[in-house]
N, C-alpha and C positions, 0 to 999 in steps of 0.2 A: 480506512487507512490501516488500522489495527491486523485487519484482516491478509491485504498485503505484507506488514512485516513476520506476521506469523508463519506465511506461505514461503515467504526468499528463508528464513531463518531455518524452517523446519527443511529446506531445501539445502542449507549450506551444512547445517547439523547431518546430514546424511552422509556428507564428503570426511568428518570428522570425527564422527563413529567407528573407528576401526580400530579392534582391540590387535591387530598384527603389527607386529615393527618393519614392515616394506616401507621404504622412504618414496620409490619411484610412484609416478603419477603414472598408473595403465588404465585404460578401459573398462570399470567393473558392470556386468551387466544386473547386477543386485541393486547397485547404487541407482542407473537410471532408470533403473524399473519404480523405483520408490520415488524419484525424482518426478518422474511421469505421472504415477499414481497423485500426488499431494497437487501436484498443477493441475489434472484434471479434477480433481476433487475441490480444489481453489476457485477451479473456472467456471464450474455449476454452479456452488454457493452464491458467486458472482451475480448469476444470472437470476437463480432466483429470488436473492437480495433486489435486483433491479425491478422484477418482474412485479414484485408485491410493492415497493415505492412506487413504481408508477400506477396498481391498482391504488390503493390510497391516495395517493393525489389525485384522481378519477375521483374519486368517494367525496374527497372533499371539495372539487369543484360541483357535484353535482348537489353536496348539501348548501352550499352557498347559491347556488343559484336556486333549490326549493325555498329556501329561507326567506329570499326575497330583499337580499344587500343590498345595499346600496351600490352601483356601480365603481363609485371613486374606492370606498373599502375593498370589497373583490377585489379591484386591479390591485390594489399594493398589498395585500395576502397574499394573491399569487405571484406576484410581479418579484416579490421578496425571495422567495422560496428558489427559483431558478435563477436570480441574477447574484443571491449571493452564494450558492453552490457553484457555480463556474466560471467564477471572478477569476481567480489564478489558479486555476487549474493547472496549464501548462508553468507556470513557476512553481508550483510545488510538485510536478512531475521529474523536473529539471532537476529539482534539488533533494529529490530521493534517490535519482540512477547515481545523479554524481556523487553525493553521499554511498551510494554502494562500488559506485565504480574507484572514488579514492579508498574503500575500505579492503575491497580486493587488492590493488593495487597493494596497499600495506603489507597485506596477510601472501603476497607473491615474493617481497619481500623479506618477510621473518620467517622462510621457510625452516623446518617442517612444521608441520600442521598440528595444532593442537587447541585447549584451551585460548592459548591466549587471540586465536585468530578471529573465535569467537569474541573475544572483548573488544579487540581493532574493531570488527565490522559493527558491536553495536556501538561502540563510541563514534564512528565515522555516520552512521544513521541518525542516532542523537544529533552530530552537530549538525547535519543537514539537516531533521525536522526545525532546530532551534534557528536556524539561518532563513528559513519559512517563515516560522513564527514573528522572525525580527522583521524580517520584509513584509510582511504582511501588517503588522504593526506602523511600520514608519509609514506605506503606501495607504495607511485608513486616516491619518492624521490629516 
């Protein structure tokens, strides 16, 4: 998750780096070049974050079965591991974009661009993760 807000931020930080006093929004082919670069460099890391989690759970179903478990323990090792990673997943997907899409929204608002557009969009991400947090709290009760 970390890793997504580093990616969108290092993303919007590129649009807000501009030591020139041009107010108007044009086309900079500098900006989506860097924009491009940090997504692909995002989208690798990605994968092979994913690539090495699933060797490892490999690894570890294969020492549970040399070990010689007992069937009922195995299932709920494993059984724990993938049901509670993608319990809400799509609620907490929901409540990142919207969280970025009312922080943009803000920052279309307060134009021009600066510092503080950076504070809108992490205060609008905070309170999305925290509206996560809370939901995910009250739905485990």
């Amino acid at each position: 998750m970390k890793k997504v807000i580093t990616i969108i931020a290092a993303g919007l930080a590129s649009f807000t780096v501009n030591a020139q006093d041009n107010l108007d929004m044009e086309f900079r082919p500098e900006v989506f070049r860097s924009v491009v670069a940090i997504f692909v460099v995002g989208m690798f890391m990605y994968f092979i974050i994913n690539i090495m989690k699933r060797i490892f759970e490999h690894r570890l179903k294969n020492k549970i079965v040399d070990k010689g478990i007992s069937e009922n323990i195995a299932q709920s090792i494993l059984a724990s591991q993938t049901i509670e990673d993608n319990k809400y997943a799509n609620v907490k997907w929901f409540a990142i974009l919207a969280g970025i899409g009312i922080g943009l929204t803000g920052v279309n608002y307060t134009q021009p661009l600066g510092f503080h557009s950076l504070a809108i969009m992490a205060f609008s991400i905070s309170l999305s993760f925290l509206g996560y947090y809370l939901f995910t709290r009250s739905a485990g009760k």
